[in-house]
C-alpha positions as CSV (number, residue, x, y, z in Angstrom):
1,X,178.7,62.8,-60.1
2,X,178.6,61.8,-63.6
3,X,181.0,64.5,-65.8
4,X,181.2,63.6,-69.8
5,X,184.5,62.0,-70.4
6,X,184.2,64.2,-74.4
7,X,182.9,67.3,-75.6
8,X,179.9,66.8,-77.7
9,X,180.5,68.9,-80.9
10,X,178.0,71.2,-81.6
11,X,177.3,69.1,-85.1
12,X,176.6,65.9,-83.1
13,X,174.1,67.9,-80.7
14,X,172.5,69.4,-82.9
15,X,171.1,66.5,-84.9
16,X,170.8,65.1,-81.8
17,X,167.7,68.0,-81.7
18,X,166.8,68.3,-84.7
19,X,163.2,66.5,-84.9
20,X,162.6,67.6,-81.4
21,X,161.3,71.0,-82.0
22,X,160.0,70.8,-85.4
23,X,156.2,72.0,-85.0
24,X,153.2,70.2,-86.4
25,X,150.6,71.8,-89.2
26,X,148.4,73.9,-87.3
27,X,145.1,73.2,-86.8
28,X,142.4,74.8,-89.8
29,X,139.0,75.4,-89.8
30,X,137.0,75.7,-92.5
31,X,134.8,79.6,-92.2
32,X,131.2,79.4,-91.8
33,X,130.2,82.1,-94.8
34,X,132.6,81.0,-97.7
35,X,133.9,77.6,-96.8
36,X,138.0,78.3,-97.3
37,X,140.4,77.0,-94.7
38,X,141.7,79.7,-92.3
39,X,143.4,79.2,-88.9
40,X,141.3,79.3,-86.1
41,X,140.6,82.8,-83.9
42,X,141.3,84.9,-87.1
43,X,139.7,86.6,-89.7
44,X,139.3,84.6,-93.2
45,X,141.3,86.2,-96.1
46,X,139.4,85.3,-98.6
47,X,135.7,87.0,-97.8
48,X,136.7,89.3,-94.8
49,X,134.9,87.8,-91.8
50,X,135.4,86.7,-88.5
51,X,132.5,85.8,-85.8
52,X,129.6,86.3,-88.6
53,X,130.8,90.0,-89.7
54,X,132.2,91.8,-92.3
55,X,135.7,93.0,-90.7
56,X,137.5,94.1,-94.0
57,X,136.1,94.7,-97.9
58,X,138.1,92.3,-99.7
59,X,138.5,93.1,-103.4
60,X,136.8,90.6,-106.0
């Protein structure tokens, strides 16, 4: 069986992993009533909607 001959130092493995698990921007969408970029399946923070209806009154 193949055994490592070293220990890897936890230094060495971790930049090893470093770009590995680093997470892209997420995906936005831009709401249907007020046009302002929200992530997708949520309600938009800057008029109050989500599907088409008011869900929260949002202070002007």
């Amino acid at each position: 069986m193949a055994v490592p001959k070293r220990k890897i130092s936890k230094a060495r493995r971790d930049t090893r992993r470093n770009n590995v698990w680093k997470l892209s921007m997420p995906g936005m969408v831009k709401c249907p009533k007020c046009g302002a970029f929200t992530l997708p399946h949520r309600m938009c923070k800057a008029c109050g909607t989500y599907k088409g209806r008011e869900v929260m009154k949002v202070a002007e």
